[in-house]
KEVOVO-122313 format. One record per residue (C-alpha): x, y, z. Coordinates in steps of 0.5 Angstrom, whole numbers. Each point is the difference from the previous one (the first is absolute). Layout:
<recs>
> c1  c2  c3
> X  Y  Z
...
</recs>
This chain:
<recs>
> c1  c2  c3
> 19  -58  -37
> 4  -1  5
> -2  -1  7
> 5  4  3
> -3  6  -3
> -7  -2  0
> 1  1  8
> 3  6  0
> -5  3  -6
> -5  -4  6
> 4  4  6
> -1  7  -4
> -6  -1  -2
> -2  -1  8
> 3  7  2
> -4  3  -5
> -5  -2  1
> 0  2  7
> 2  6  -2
> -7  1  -4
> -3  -2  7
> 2  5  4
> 1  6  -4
> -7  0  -4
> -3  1  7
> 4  6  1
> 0  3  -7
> -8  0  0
> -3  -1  7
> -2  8  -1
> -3  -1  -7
> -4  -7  2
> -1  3  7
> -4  5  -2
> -4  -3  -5
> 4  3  -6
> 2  -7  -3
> -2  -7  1
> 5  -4  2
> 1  -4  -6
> 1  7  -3
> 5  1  4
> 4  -7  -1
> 0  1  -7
> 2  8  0
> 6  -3  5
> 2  -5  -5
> 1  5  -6
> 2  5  3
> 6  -4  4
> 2  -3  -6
> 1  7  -3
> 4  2  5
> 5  -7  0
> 0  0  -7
> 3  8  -1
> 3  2  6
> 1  -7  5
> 5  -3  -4
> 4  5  1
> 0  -2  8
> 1  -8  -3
> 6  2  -3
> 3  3  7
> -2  -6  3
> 2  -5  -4
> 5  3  -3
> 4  6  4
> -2  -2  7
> 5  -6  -1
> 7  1  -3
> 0  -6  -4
> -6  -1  -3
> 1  -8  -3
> 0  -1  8
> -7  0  -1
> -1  -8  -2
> -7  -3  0
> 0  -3  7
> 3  6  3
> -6  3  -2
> -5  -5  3
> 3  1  5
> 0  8  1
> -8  0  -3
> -1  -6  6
> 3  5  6
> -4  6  -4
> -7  -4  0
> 1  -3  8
> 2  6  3
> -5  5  -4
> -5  -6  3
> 3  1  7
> -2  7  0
> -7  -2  -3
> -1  -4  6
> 2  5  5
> -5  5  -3
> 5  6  -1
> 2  2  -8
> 6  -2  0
> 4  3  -7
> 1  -5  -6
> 6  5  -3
> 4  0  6
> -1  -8  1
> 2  -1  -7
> 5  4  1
> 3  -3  7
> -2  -7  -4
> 5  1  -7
> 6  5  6
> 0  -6  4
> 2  -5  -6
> 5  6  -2
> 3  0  6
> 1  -7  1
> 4  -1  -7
> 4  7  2
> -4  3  -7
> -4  5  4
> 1  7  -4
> 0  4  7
> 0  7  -5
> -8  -2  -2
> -2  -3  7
> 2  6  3
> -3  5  -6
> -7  -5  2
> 1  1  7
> 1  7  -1
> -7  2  -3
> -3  -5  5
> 1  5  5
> -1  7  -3
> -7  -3  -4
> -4  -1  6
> 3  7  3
> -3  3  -7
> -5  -3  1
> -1  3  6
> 1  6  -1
> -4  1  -6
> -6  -3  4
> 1  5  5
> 1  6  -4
> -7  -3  -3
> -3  -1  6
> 1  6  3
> -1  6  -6
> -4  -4  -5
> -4  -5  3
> -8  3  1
> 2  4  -7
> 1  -8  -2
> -5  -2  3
> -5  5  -3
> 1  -1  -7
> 0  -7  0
> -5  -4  6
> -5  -2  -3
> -8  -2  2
> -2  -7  -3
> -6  1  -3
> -5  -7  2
> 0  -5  -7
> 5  -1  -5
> 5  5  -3
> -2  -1  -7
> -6  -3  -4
> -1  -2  -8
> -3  5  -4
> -4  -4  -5
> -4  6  -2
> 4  1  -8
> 3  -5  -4
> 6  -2  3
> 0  -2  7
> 4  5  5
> 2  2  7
> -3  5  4
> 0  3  6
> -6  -3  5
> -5  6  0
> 3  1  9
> 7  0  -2
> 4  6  0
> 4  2  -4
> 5  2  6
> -2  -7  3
> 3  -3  -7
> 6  4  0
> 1  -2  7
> 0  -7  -2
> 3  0  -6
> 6  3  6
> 0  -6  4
> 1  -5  -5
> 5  4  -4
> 4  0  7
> -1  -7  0
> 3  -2  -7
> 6  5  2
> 2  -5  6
> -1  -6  -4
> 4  2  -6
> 6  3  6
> -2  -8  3
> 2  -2  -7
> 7  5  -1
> 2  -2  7
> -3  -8  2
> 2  -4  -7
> 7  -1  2
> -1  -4  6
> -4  -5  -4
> 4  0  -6
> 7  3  0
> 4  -7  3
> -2  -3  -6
> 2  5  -5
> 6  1  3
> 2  -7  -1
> -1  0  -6
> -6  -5  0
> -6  4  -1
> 1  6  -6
> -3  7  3
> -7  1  -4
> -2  -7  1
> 2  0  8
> -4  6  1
> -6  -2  -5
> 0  -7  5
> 1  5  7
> -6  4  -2
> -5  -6  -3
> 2  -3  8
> -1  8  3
> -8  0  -3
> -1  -7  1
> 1  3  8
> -3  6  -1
> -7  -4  -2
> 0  -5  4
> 3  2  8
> 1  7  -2
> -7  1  0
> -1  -2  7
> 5  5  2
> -4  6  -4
> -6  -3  3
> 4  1  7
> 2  7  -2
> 8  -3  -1
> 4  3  5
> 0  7  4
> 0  5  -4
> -7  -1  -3
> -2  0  8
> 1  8  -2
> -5  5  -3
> -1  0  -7
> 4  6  -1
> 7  -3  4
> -1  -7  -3
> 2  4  -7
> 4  5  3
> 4  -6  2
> 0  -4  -5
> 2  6  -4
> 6  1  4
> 2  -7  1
> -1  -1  -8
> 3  6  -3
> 7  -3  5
> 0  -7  -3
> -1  1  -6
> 6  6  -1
> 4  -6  4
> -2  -4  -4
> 2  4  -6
> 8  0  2
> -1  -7  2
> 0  0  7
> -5  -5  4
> -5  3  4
> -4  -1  6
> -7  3  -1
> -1  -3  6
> 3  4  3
> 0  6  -3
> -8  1  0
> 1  -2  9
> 5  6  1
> -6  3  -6
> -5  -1  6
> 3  2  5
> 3  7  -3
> -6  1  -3
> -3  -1  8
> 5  4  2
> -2  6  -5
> -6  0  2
> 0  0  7
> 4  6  1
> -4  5  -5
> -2  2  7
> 6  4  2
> 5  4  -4
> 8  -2  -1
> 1  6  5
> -5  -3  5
> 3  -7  -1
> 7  3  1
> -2  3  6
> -2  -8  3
> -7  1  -1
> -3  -7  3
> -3  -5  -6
> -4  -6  0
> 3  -3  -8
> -5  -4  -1
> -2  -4  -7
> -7  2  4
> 1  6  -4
> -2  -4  -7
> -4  -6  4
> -4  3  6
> -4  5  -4
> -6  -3  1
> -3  3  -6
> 7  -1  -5
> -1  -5  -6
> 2  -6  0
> 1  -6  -4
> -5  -4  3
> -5  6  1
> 1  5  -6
> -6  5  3
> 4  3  6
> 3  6  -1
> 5  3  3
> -1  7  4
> 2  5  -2
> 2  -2  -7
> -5  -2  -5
> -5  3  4
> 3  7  3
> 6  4  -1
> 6  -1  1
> 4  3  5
> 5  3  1
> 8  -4  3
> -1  1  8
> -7  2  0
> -3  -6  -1
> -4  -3  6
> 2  -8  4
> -6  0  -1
> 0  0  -8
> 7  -4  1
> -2  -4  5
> 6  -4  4
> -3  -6  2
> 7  -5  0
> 6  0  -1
> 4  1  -7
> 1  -8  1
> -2  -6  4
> 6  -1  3
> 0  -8  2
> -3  -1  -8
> 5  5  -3
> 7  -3  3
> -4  -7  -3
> 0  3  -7
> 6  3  0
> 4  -7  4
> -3  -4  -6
> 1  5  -5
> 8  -2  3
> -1  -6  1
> -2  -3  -6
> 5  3  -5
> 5  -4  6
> -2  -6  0
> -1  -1  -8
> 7  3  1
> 4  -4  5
> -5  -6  -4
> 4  1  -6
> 6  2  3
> 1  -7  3
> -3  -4  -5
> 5  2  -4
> 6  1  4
> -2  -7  2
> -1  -4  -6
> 5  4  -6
> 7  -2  1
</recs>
């Protein structure tokens, strides 16, 4: 084989296996976290379900960046896409570096226009529809976890907020002939149905990973003709799992990123949310941020259900509000990952009250909606990243292509 190609297959297999590193903590942090699933469970449940989302819908976000992003595909040479995969990986490392989730799709995509853009092959019609859809899924996503927030949240939360009950979730039955799976005699069916909600949402966020995040590992070499589409995808995958099961574990065992700081119940509905967007992009074959999608999910979703405690009218009016994400994090009884008992009040335990007439004190403010200094952090890696994969390729590029 030649060497040339064994180090591309190498860079590739490098991205993706950060990609399992840092996206199994986020799909399955709740799941583990509450005790659902262990986290060998969790790695393999995000290495099947990635490979199902790359394989049916992923390729068709490997054709709009190996081939569609750039006018002329047969531009995609062997070293090109050394080089476009090296600027990926050492701009993701960057972000990892500084601790903010920088969003592997738009560095992917910054690293493949800056090569474009530097042999004049960039199609400015597709980046334009990319950029387009960058800007409204994160506002969508905002506003669906606003409206959820605010008129569904504590119904949400009544249906699917669970007590873990101490000791195993099920046990073998070998009481008849054929050994079975039965419920541990204090487990609840409401426990069991609960549980069986996490970890589907899980598998949701690792099959829109996989829709959304092959590409970054795998499309240069297909779009130049080096590596066919399947056997790309089946290597990017094999590399997905090998860091889902090795650092991806540590990620879930630190509970992977923000969102599962939340209760249960707004860890799922953010995953949900941020999920359902991906994929449907994914489908038309746009890259998606999921990262930045389940960001403005969380503050939508803070935003909601902090001001269930007025009505539109008195909002218009200029009622004073303290926005806080308090208002899913500060109710001290609230489930949370780390502590599945807590329960929120007013919601699992009590009725739910009416918009406008639910007290601060079931909604308590005891933030602001978002940490400034941390906030302008996330969001100036978020940019930065993309940039310097960017400018790196660019001037690469520009440089060294007569």
């Amino acid at each position: 084989m030649d060497p040339l190609l064994v180090a591309g297959l190498v860079v590739a297999c490098f991205v993706a296996f950060n990609i399992g590193a840092t996206t199994t903590g986020p799909a399955f942090g709740p799941a583990v976290g509450s005790g659902a699933i262990t986290r060998v469970t969790a790695a393999a449940l995000m290495s099947v379900f990635f490979f199902g989302g790359a394989w049916t819908i992923g390729r068709r976000v490997v054709n709009t960046l190996g081939e569609d992003l750039v006018g002329d595909p047969s531009v995609f040479t062997l070293e090109a896409s050394i080089v476009i995969l090296f600027f990926i990986g050492g701009a993701l490392l960057v972000g990892n570096l500084t601790g903010a989730p920088a969003s592997t799709s738009m560095t992917a995509v910054g690293s493949i226009a800056g090569f474009g853009l530097a042999l004049g092959q960039l199609d400015l019609a597709v980046v334009g529809e990319i950029l387009a859809w960058w800007v409204l899924s994160p506002v969508l996503g905002f506003w669906l976890s606003m409206m959820i927030g605010r008129y569904l949240y504590p119904r949400v939360d009544r249906v699917i907020a669970i007590d873990r009950t101490e000791g195993p979730l099920l046990i073998v039955d070998r009481s008849g002939p054929v050994p079975r799976p039965a419920l541990e005699e204090h487990t609840t069916r409401r426990e069991v149905v609960g549980v069986g909600v996490i970890v589907t949402i899980g598998c949701l966020m690792a099959f829109s990973s996989g829709t959304s995040n092959i590409a970054n590992a795998v499309a240069p070499l297909v779009g130049s003709g080096d590596v066919a589409m399947n056997p790309a995808i089946g290597l990017g995958s094999v590399a997905v799992a090998v860091g889902a099961f090795t650092l991806g574990r540590r990620t879930m065992e630190t509970l992977g990123n923000d969102i599962t700081d939340l209760p249960l119940t707004a860890a799922i509905l953010v995953a949900v949310v941020a999920s359902t967007i991906t994929v449907l992009l994914s489908v038309i074959g746009i890259p998606a941020s999921f990262v930045v999608i389940a960001t403005m999910s969380i503050v939508g979703l803070g935003w909601g259900r902090a001001t269930r405690t007025v009505t539109i009218a008195d909002a218009v009016r200029g009622s004073a509000l303290q926005l806080s994400i308090g208002a899913l994090t500060a109710d001290e009884r609230s489930p949370t990952v780390g502590d599945p008992e807590r329960r929120t009040a007013g919601s699992a335990d009590g009725p739910t009250q009416p918009i406008g007439e639910e007290s601060a004190e079931e909604v308590p403010p005891s933030a602001d909606l978002f940490d400034p200094s941390t906030t302008a952090r996330i969001i100036l890696m978020q940019n930065v990243v993309p940039i310097i994969a960017t400018g790196g390729s660019f001037l690469t590029f520009q440089l060294t292509v007569v």
